[in-house]
Every structure is written in C-alpha cells, then in structure tokens.
C-alpha positions in Angstrom: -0.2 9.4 24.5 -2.5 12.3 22.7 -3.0 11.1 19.4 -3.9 13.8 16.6 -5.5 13.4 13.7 -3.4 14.1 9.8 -5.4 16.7 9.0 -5.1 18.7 12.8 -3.3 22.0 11.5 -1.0 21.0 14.5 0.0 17.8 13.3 0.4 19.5 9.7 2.7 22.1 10.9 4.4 19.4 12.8 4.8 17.3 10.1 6.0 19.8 8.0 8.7 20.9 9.9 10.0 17.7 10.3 10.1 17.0 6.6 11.8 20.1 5.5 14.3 19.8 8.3 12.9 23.0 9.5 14.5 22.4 13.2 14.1 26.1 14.1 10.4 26.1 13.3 10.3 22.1 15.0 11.8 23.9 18.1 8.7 26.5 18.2 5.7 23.5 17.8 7.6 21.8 20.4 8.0 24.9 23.2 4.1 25.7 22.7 3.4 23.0 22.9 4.9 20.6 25.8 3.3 17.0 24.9 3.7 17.2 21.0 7.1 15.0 21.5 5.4 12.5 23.0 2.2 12.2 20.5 0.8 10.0 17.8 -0.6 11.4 14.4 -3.7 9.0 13.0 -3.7 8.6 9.3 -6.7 6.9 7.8 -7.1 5.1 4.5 -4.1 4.0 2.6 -1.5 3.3 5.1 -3.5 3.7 8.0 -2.7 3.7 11.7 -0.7 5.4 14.1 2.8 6.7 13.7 5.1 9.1 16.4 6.8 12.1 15.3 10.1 10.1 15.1 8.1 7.8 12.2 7.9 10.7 10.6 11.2 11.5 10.3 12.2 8.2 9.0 9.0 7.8 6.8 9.6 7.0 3.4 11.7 8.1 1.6 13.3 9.1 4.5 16.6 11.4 4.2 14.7 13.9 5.0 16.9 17.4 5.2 19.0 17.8 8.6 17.4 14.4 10.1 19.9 13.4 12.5 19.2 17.3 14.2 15.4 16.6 13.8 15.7 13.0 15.8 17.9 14.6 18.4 15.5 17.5 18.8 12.6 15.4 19.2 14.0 13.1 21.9 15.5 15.8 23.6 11.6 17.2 23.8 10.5 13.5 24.9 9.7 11.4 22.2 10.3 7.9 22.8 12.7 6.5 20.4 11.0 3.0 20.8 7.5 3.9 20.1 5.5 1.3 18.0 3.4 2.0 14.5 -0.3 1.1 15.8 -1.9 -0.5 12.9 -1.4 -3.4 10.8 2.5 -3.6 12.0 3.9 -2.4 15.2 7.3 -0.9 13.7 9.6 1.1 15.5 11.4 4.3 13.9 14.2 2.3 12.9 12.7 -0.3 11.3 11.7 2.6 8.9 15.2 4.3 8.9 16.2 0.6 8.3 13.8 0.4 5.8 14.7 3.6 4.3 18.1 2.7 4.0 18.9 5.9 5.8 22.2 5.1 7.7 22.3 9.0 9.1 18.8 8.5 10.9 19.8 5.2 11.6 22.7 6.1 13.7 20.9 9.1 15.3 18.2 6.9 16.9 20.2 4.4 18.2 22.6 7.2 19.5 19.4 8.0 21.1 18.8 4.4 22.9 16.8 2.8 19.9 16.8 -0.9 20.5 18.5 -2.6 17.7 16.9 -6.2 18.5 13.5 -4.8 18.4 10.8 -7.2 16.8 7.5 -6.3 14.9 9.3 -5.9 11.0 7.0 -6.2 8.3 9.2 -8.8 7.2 8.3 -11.8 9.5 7.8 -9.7 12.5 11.7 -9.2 13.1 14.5 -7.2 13.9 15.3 -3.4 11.6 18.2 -5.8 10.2 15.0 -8.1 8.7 13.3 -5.1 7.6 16.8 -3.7 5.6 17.7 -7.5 3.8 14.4 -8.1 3.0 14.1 -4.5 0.9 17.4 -4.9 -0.2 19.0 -2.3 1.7 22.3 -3.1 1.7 24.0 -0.1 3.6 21.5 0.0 6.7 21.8 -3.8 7.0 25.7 -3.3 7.0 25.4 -0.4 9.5 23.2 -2.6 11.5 25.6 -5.1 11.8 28.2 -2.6 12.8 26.2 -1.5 15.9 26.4 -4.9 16.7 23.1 -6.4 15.6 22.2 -10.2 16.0 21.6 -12.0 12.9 19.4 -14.9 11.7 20.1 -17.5 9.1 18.2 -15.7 6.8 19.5 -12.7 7.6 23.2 -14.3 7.5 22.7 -15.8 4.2 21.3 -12.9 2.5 24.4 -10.8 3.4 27.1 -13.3 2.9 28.2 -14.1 6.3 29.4 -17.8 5.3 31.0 -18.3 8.6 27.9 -17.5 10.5 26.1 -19.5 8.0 27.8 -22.8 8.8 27.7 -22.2 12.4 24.0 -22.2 12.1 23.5 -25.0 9.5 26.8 -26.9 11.2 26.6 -26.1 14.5 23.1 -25.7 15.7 24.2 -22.0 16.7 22.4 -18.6 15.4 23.0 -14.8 16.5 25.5 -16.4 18.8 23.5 -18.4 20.9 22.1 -22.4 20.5 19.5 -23.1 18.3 18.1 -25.9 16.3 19.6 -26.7 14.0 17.6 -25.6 10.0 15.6 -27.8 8.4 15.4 -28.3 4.9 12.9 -25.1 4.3 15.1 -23.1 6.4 18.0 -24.0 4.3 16.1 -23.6 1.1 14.7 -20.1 2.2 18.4 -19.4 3.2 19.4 -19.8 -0.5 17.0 -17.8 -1.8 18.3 -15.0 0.7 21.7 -15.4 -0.6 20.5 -15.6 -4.3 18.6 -11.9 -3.5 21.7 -10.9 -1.9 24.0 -11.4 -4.8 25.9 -13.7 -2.3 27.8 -16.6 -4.5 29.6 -18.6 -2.2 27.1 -18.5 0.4 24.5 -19.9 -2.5 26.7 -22.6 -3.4 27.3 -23.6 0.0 23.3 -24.1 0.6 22.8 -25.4 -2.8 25.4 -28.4 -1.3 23.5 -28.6 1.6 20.6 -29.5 0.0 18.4 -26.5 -1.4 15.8 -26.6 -3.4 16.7 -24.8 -6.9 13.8 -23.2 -7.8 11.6 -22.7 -5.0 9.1 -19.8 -5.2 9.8 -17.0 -1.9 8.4 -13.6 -2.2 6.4 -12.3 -4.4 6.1 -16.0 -6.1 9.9 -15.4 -7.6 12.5 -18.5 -8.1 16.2 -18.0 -7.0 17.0 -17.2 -10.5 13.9 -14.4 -10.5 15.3 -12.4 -7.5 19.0 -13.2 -8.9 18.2 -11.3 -12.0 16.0 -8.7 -10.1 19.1 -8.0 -7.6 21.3 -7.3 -10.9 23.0 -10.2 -9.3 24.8 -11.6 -13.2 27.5 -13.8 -11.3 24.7 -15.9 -9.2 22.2 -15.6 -11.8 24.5 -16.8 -14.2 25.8 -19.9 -11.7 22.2 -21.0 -11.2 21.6 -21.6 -14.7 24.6 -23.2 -15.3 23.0 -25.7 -12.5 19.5 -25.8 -14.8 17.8 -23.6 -12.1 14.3 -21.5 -13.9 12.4 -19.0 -13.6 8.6 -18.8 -12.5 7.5 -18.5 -15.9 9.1 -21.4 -17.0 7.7 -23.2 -14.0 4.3 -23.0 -15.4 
C-alpha cells in the first residue's frame, strides 16, 4: 500500500474532495492517478497513524455530503472496504461510520462487502456494533443489528434485547452460539450497559441477578452517573428509588 503523508498536496486534494462530496473532482484524483484507491494517508501528532481513503469518508463527524456516492466511487477504483487504522487501534471504515452514527455510510460499506463482525473497536477491541453502544449511537447500533450483526452481553444489555439477555445470563448462549455463562462482573458491567442505554427492564432484570448498584465503568461513572448523562429520567429515577449514588457521593 503507498502511504502519503497529510500534508502531500495529493493527499490534500484527495482529502478534500472526499469531504465536500466533490465526486466529480474525486473521479479526476482517482483516473490520474491509478493506486490512490488503494493508499494510506499518515497523520502525525494528535490522532496519529494511518487511515485509507474510505476512513476518511467516515471520519468524524462523518455525514460528509454525497457519502454513500463517495464510498461507492472509491471501491469501484479499489479501495478495500476492510482496510485497518495503523496506529494505536486498527479500526475499519465502519467502525468509524459506526462510530459516527452515520447509517448512510454505514449501509454503503457493507453494500460494499464490509465485514460487520470485524474486531479491533476502540471499545474493547470489538465489533462496529461495540464501537456504536459504547458512544451512544443509537441508530448505527440499530442498523447494525438489522444487517444481521452478532451481539454480546454487553452489547445486548445496553440495547434492550431482554430475551437475548437471559439467553446469555440463563442459558450459557451469546450471539447465538454457547458460551460461558457471565460472572458476576459480566453481569454487573451488563447493568451498567443497560443503565447507559436508558434500558429499564433489562436493568431490573440484572439488578435481580445480582448487580452491583453503583459500580464505577467508564470514565469512573456509577449506573446512576451515565443514567443521568443518557437523559435516561425513568432508570435514573428507578435506581434511586433502589438507594443507588453517584461517584461523588461515593467519595
């Protein structure tokens, strides 16, 4: 893979046309020159490493102008709709259309043969679906889903997929297949999921089965924390009718 650097008036133009959604101009870079489909564009300093032309259409913000054309034009010229980030991660596109929560881009890669079970996600090196419930993005993770994709217990939980829930915590069985069954922390991370998810019934099913009420996930923050964060009112509400705290109150 020829890698250019940011600053390469190439990769400028490049990147440029990609971001406006400026297909026609896109089309020109990619007729002069035969391997820019296929290449990697080096960024140093604050979010360093190595990203395809497809990362850039699904970088953040994403919704980039005419992005479903741009994805389609870019394969068609040979990019690799798999390619991994090389850096501190090794995302795909769509764990950043995932990311993103930009369904259009979403459903343009894996038109284009994006594998929706890919690993490497910033969040616990998994799957785009871990990448879209972990940044709360609800409409990606539910597109996701539709597409077919396999889910976790965390990933169940946060999304309020009870049934799949119990199978898991019940019946030893997770994304379909036979697993071990979840331990306590699994369980208690689980809640937290469904507490950042604004998923009541699934809370109160894990809170029965054991969770721990205010146990500190990311970014140091209780159930009740992401609860109130998530705008969640119903499950913050329920947890402290159950005496559950907040960090702060912890101390």
């Amino acid at each position: 893979m020829a890698v250019l650097e940011a600053r390469d008036p190439l990769a400028v133009a490049v990147t440029e046309a990609i971001r406006a959604g400026d297909v026609p101009a896109l089309r020109e870079l990619l007729g002069a020159h035969p391997s820019l489909a296929s290449a990697g564009i080096r960024q140093d300093g604050e979010a360093a490493g190595t990203r395809s032309l497809l990362h850039i259409a699904t970088d953040w913000p994403g919704h980039f102008p005419a992005g479903p054309e741009v994805i389609g034009v870019l394969v068609a010229a040979g990019a690799d709709p798999g390619a991994r980030f090389v850096g501190a991660h090794a995302e795909t596109p769509l764990h950043w259309a995932a990311s993103n929560d930009d369904v259009a881009a979403l459903d343009a890669l894996i038109a284009a043969g994006a594998d929706i079970e890919a690993t490497g996600a910033v969040i616990g090196g998994g799957t785009p679906l871990a990448d879209a419930r972990g940044f709360g993005q609800w409409r990606a993770a539910r597109r996701l889903l539709e597409h077919g994709a396999r889910t976790t217990l965390q990933d169940a939980a946060t999304l309020g997929l009870v049934d799949r829930v119990k199978a898991c915590v019940e019946g030893g069985v997770e994304g379909g297949v036979a697993a071990d069954r979840p331990d306590a922390e699994d369980i208690t991370s689980a809640f937290w999921g469904a507490c950042h998810g604004g998923q009541l019934a699934t809370a109160r099913y894990l809170l029965e089965r054991g969770a721990e009420l205010d146990w500190a996930g990311y970014d140091d923050m209780t159930p009740l924390d992401i609860a109130v964060e998530a705008g969640a009112e119903d499950v913050a509400a329920w947890l402290r009718g159950h005496g559950a705290r907040r960090r702060a109150e912890l101390a």
